[in-house]
C-alpha positions as CSV (number, residue, x, y, z in Angstrom):
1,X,18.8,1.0,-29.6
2,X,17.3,3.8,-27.5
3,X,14.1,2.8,-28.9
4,X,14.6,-0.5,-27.0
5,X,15.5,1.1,-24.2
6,X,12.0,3.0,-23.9
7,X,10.5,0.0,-24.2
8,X,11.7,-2.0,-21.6
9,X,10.9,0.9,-19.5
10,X,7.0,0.8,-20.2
11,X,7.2,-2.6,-19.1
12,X,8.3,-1.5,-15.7
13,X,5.8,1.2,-15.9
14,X,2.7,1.2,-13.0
15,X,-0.1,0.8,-15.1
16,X,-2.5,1.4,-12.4
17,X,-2.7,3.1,-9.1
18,X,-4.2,0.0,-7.7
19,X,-2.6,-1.5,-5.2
20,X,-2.3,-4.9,-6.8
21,X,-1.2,-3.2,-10.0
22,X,2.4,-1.8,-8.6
23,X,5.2,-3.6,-8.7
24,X,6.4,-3.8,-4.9
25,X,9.7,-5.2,-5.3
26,X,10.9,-1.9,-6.5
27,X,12.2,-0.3,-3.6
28,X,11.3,3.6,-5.3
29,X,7.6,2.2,-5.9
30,X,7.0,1.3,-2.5
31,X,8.2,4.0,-1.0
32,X,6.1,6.1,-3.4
33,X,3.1,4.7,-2.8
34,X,3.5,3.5,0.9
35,X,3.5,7.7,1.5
36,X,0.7,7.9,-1.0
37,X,-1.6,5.4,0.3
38,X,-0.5,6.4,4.3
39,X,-1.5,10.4,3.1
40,X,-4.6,9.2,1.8
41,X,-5.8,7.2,4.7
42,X,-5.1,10.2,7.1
43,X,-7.2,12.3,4.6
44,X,-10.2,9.9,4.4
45,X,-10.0,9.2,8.3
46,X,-10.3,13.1,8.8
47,X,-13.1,13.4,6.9
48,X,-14.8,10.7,8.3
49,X,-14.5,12.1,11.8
50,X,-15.6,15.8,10.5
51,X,-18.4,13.7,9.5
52,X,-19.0,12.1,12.4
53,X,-18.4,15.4,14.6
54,X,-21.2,17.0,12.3
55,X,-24.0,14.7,12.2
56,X,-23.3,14.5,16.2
57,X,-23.7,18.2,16.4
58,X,-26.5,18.3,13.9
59,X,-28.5,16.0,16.0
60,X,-27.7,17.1,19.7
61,X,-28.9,21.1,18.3
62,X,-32.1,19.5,16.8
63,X,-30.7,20.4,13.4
64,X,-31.4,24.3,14.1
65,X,-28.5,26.8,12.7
């Protein structure tokens, strides 16, 4: 019986992180990954704009240190 039980929870399981993978219908999956996925974009836009900044920088100094 509790054998079943762990079973029918795999099924429910995420088997992948990708968005298209995760069962939104679950209301503690989406809130999971709605904060993951908003965390992750803030990261990746920060980055981006520390990019940006330096090759700005980089190019208005001529590249010199």
């Amino acid at each position: 019986m509790f054998g079943e039980f762990l079973v029918v929870a795999l099924k429910r399981s995420v088997s992948s992180m990708l968005p298209w993978d995760i069962p939104w219908y679950d209301p503690s999956h989406a809130v999971f990954f709605t904060a993951l996925y908003s965390v992750l974009t803030v990261l990746g836009l920060g980055v981006l704009w520390a990019l940006v900044v330096t090759i700005m920088r980089l190019r208005k100094n001529g590249g010199e240190h």
